[in-house]
C-alpha positions as CSV (number, residue, x, y, z in Angstrom):
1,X,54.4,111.8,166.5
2,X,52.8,113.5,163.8
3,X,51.0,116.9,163.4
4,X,50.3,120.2,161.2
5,X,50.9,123.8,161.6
6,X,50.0,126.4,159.3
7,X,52.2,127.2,156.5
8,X,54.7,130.2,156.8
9,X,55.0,131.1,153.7
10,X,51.2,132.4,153.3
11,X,49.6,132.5,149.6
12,X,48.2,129.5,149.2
13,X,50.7,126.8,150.2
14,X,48.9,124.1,152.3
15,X,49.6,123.3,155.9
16,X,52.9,121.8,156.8
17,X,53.2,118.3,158.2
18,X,55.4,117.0,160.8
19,X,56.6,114.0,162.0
20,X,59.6,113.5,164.6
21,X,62.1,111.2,162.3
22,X,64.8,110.6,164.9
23,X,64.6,111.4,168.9
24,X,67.6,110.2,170.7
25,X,67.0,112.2,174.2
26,X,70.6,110.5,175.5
27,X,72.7,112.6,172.8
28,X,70.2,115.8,173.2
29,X,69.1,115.4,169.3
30,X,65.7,115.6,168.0
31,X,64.7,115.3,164.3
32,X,61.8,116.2,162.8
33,X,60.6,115.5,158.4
34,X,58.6,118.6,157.7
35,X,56.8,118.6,154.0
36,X,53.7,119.6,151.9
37,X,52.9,118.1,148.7
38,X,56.1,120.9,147.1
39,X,58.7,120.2,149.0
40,X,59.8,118.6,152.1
41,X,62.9,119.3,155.1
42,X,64.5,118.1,157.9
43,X,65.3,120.2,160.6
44,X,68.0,118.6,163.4
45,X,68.2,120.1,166.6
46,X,71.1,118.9,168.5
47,X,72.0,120.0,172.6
48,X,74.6,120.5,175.1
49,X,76.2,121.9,177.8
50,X,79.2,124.2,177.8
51,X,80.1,123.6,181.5
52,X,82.9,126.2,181.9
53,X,80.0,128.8,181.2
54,X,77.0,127.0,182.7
55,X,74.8,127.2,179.8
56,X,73.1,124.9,177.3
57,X,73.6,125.7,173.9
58,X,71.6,124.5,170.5
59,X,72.4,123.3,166.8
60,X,69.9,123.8,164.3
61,X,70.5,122.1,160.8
62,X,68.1,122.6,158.1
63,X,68.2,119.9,154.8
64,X,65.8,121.4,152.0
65,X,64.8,119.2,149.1
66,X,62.1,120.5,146.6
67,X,59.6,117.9,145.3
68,X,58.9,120.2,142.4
69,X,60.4,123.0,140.5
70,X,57.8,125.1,143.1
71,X,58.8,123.7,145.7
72,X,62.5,124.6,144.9
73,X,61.2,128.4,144.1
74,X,59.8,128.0,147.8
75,X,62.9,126.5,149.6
76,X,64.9,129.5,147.7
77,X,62.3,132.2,149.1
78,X,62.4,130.0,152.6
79,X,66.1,130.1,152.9
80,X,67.0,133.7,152.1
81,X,64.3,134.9,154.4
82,X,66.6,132.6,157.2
83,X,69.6,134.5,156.3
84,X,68.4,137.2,155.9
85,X,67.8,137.5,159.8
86,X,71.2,134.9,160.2
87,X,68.8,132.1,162.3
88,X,68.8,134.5,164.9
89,X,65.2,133.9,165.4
90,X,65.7,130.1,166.5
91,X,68.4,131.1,168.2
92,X,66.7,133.5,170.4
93,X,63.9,132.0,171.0
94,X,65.5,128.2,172.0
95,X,68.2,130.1,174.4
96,X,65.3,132.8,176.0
97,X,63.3,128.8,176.9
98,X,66.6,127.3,178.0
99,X,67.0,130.6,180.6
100,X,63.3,131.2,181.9
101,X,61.4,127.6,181.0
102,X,59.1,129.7,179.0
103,X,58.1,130.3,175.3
104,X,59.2,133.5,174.2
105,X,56.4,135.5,172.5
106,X,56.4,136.7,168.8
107,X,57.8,140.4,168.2
């Protein structure tokens, strides 16, 4: 599967494109190759339950690689913006789905 969404970053930097690299629905993993023409990633998502609690919980791994001394400036910006809010964004959104079946909306 491949598709685009519109950049994140804003100010000019084209549309990203993705394409699912590795989808192994037995071990709960999905993998998608993200990249414009500055800089490509791979984001992992990895499932499973913690039975004593009832609950599914998620892993999100991020790999960046800049294609171009730009693209590094942009994977620098990218990342502390992540930190900077500790994931907690992915984190809330994939657990609010996992409890209600529906998409959490922007704040």
């Amino acid at each position: 599967m491949v598709f685009k969404t519109p950049s994140q970053q804003g100010h000019g930097e084209p549309d990203y494109i993705w394409t699912v690299s590795k989808y192994l629905p037995d071990q709960a993993l999905i993998e998608y190759t993200v990249f414009t023409p500055e800089r490509l990633w791979w984001i992992t998502i990895r499932c499973w339950e913690d039975i004593p609690n009832q609950i599914t919980k998620a892993e999100i791994t991020y790999t960046y690689t800049g294609l171009t001394g730009k693209g590094n400036a942009m994977n620098e910006k990218a990342l502390q913006s992540m930190y900077a809010y500790d994931l907690r964004d992915w984190e809330e959104a994939i657990n609010y789905y996992l409890k209600t079946g529906k998409r959490r909306e922007p704040h």
